[in-house]
C-alpha positions in Angstrom: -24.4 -43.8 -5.5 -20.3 -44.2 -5.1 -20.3 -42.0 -8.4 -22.7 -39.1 -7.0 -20.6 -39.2 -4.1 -17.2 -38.8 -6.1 -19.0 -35.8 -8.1 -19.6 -33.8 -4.9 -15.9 -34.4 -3.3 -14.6 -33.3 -6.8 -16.7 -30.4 -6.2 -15.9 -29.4 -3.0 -12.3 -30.0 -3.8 -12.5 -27.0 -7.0 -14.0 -25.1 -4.5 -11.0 -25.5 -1.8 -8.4 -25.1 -4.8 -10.1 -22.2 -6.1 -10.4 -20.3 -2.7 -6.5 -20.9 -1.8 -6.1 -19.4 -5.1 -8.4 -16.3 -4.0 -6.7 -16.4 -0.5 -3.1 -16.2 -1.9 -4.0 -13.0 -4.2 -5.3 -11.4 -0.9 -2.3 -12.0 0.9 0.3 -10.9 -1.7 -1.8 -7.7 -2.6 -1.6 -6.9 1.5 1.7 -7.6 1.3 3.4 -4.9 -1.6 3.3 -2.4 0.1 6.9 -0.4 -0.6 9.0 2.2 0.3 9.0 5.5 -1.2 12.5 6.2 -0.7 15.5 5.0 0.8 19.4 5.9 1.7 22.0 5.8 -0.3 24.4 5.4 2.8 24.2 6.2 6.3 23.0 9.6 6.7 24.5 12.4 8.7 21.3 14.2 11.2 20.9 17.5 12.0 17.9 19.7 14.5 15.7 22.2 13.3 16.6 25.8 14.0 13.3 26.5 12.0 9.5 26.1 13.5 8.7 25.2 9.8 7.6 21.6 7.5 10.7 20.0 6.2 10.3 17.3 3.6 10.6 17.1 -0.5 9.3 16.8 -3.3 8.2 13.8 -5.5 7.0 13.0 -8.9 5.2 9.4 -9.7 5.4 7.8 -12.9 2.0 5.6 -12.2 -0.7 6.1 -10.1 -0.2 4.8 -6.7 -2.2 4.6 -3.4 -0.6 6.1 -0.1 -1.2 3.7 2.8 0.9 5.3 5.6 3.0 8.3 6.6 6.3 7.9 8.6 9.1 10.3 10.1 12.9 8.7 10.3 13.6 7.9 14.1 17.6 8.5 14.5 18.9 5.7 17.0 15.5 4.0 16.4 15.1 4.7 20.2 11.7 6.4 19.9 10.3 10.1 19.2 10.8 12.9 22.3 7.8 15.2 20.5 4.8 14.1 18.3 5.1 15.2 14.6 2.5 16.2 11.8 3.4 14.5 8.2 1.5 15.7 5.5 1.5 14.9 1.4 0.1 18.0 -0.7 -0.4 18.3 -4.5 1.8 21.4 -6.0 -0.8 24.0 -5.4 -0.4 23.3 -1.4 -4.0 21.0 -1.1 -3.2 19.2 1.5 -3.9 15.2 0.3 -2.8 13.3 3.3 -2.0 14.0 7.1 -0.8 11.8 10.2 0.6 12.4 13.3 3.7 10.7 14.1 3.3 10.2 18.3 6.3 10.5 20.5 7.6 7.5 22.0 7.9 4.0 19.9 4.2 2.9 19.6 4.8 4.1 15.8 5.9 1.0 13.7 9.9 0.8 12.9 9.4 -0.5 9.0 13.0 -0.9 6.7 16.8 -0.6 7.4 16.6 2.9 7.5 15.0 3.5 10.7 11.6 5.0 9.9 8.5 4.9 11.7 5.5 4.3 10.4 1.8 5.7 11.0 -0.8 3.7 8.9 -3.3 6.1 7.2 -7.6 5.1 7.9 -7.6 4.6 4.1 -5.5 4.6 1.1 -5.0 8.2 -0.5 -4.9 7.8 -4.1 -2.0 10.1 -5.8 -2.2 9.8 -9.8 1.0 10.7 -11.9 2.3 14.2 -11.0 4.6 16.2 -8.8 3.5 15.9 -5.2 5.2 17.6 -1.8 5.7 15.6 1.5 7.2 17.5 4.9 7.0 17.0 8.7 6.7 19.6 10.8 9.6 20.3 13.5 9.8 22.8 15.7 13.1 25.4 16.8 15.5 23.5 18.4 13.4 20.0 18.0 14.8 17.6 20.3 14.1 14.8 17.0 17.2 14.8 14.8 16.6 15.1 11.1 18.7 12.7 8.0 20.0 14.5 5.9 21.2 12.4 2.7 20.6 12.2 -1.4 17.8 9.3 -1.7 16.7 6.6 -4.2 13.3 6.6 -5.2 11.3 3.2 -5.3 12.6 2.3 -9.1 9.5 3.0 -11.5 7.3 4.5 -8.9 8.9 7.3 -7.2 11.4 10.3 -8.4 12.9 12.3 -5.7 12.7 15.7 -6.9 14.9 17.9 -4.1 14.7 19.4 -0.9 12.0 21.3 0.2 10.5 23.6 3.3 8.1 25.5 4.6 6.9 28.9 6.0 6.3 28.7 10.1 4.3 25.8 11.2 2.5 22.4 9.3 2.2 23.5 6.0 3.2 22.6 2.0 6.9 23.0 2.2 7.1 25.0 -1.2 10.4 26.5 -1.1 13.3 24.8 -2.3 15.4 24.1 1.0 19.2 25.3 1.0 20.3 21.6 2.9 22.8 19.5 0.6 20.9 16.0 -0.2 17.4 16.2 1.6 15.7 16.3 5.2 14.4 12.7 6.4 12.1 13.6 8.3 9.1 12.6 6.0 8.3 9.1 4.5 6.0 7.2 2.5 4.6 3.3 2.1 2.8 3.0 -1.2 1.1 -0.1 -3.5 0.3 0.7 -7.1 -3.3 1.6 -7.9 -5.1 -2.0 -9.3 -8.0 0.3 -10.5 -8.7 -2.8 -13.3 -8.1 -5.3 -10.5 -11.2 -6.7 -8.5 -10.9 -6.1 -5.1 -10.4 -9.9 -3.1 -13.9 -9.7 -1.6 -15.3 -8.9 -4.9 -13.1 -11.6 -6.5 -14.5 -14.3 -4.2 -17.9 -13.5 -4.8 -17.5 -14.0 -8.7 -15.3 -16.8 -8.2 -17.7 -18.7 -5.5 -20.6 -17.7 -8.0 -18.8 -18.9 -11.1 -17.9 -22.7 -9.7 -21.3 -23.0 -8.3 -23.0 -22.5 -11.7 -20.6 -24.7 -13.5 -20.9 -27.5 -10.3 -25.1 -26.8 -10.9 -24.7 -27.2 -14.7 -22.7 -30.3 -14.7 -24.6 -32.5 -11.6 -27.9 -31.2 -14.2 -26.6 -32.7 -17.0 -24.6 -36.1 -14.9 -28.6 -36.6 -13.5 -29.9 -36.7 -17.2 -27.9 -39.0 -18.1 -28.8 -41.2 -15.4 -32.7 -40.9 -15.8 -32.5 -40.7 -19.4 -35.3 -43.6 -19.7 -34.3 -46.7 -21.3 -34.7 -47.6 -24.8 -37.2 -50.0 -26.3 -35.9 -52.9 -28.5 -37.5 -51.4 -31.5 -35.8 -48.1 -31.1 -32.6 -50.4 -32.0 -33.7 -51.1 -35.3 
């Protein structure tokens, strides 16, 4: 009986090992989400004299998933107006939208004072040229950075300035402001499209030990009522 008993805590303890396992791969996959860009150095700011979408443009090198939209808070003291952010592909289909809210409900994410707005689900952007702006209107209360950034090394390239026609839309037009207009941001993971989602992974995983715990109590058992041999098998 002790060794039955033995077998089953081993068994339970595989399980316990296996599931921190599956628990840490959850966590750290939550947990990569990055930055599209970032400063350089302190940026100088500057309002909108434009009702218009200013942003820039952006090529990725892998496919990534979008998982929320910000707008760069100057002061990090809060928004006076709510903001429209928006990713479109080069032909101006809009991919992606959220709206920043005034105020400081939005999430402050990074040394570089952005706000973020997390999106209801990822938005998958494969490798291309893609557009991001926010919309500001004449004489916008919120300040805009204006600065050269650095892409998120082997994901992101900035690509330059860009703006927009009047109101929210694909800011197509390369913009005439030295460096670029922050405004618009991004949080990204790569896409783990051969990757097994965690729930799926603890299914297979729970699944897996249970056949191999099943397979090896059936063959411990017939071992133990293996019947007993006669003296004449002996000889």
């Amino acid at each position: 009986m002790a060794i039955r008993k033995r077998a089953r805590s081993d068994g339970f303890g595989a399980f316990a090992s296996l599931l921190a396992v599956v628990l840490a791969l959850c966590t750290s996959r939550e947990a990569s989400a990055a930055l599209a860009v970032t400063f350089n150095s302190a940026p100088t700011s500057f309002t909108s004299g434009l009702d218009a979408t200013r942003g820039w443009q952006f090529t990725t090198s892998i496919s990534i998933d979008v998982t929320s939209l910000g707008l760069w808070d100057l002061g990090a003291n809060g928004f006076s107006n709510s903001h429209q952010v928006g990713i479109w592909d080069t032909s101006s289909n809009l991919l992606a939208s959220a709206t920043i809210p005034a105020g400081t409900s939005a999430a402050l994410i990074g040394p570089d004072n952005f706000r973020f707005v997390a999106l209801g689900a990822p938005v998958t952007l494969g490798t291309g040229s893609y557009l991001i702006g926010a919309h500001y209107l004449v004489g916008d209360a919120d300040s805009i950075a204006q600065d050269t950034p650095v892409g998120a090394p082997g994901f992101i390239t900035y690509a330059g300035p860009r703006l927009s026609g009047t109101g929210f839309a694909a800011p197509t037009s390369v913009s005439a402001a030295t460096g670029g207009a922050f405004g618009p941001n991004f949080e990204f993971q790569p896409t783990a499209a051969a990757v097994p989602e965690p729930l799926t992974l603890v299914i297979w995983s729970v699944g897996a030990l249970g056949m191999a715990v099943r397979t090896w109590r059936q063959h411990k058992r017939g071992r133990w009522h293996s019947p007993a041999k006669s003296p004449s098998q002996f000889l």
